[in-house]
C-alpha positions in Angstrom: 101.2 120.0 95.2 103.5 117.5 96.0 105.2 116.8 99.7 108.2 117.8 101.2 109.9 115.1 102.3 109.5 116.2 105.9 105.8 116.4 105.7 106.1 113.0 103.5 107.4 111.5 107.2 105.1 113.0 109.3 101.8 111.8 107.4 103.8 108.3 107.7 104.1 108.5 111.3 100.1 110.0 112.0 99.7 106.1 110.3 101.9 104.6 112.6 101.0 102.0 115.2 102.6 104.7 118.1 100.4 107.2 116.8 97.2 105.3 117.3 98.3 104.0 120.7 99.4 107.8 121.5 96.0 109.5 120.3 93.7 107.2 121.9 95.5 107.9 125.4 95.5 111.6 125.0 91.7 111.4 124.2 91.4 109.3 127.4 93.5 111.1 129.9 91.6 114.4 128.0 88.1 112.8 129.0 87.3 112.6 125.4 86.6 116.3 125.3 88.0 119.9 123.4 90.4 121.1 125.9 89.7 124.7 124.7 86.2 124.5 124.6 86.4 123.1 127.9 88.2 126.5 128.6 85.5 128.2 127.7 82.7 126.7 129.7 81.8 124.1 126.5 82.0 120.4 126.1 82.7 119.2 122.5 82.7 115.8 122.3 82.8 115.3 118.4 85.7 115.4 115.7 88.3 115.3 118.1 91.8 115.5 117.3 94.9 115.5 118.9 97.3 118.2 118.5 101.1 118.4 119.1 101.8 122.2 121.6 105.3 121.8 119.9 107.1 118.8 117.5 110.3 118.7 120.0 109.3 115.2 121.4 107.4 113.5 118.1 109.2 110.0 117.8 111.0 110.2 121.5 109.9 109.1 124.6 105.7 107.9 124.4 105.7 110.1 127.7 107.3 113.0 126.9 105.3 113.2 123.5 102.3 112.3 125.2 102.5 115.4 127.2 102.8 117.3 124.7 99.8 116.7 122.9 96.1 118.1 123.5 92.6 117.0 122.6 91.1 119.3 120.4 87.9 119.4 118.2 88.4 120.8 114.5 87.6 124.1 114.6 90.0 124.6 117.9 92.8 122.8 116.1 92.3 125.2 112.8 92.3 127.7 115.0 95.6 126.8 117.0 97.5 126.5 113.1 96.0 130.2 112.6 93.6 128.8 109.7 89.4 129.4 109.6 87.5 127.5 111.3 84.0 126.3 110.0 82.2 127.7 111.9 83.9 131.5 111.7 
């Protein structure tokens, strides 16, 4: 299945030098941990990823994107983009 253009330039930008910069501080000012397992009295420490709450600030200011981004292991960020997670 072939891109859409707009998913064409968001895989770009998840490659970008921003992106790196703006994933490894989320992880850090997260505590390198799943902020919804942490929720739920876990600590999940592995496959980490960072998830955008909403898309309004992707490419604007580092801040306001930055704050609207979570740490999240896999199987909370399937969950948050209503898909299975591994483990269900």
């Amino acid at each position: 299945m072939a891109l859409t253009a707009r998913q064409a330039q968001y895989r770009e930008y998840l490659h970008s030098p921003r992106w790196r910069v703006l994933r490894w501080l989320r992880k850090v000012l997260d505590l390198g941990a799943c902020q919804d397992c942490l929720k739920r009295g876990r600590i999940t420490r592995h496959g980490l990823q960072v998830h955008h709450n909403t898309y309004r600030n992707k490419g604007g200011s580092l801040e306001g994107e930055l704050f609207d981004t979570v740490t999240l292991c896999a199987d909370c960020h399937a969950k948050r983009h209503g898909k299975a997670a591994r483990n269900d």
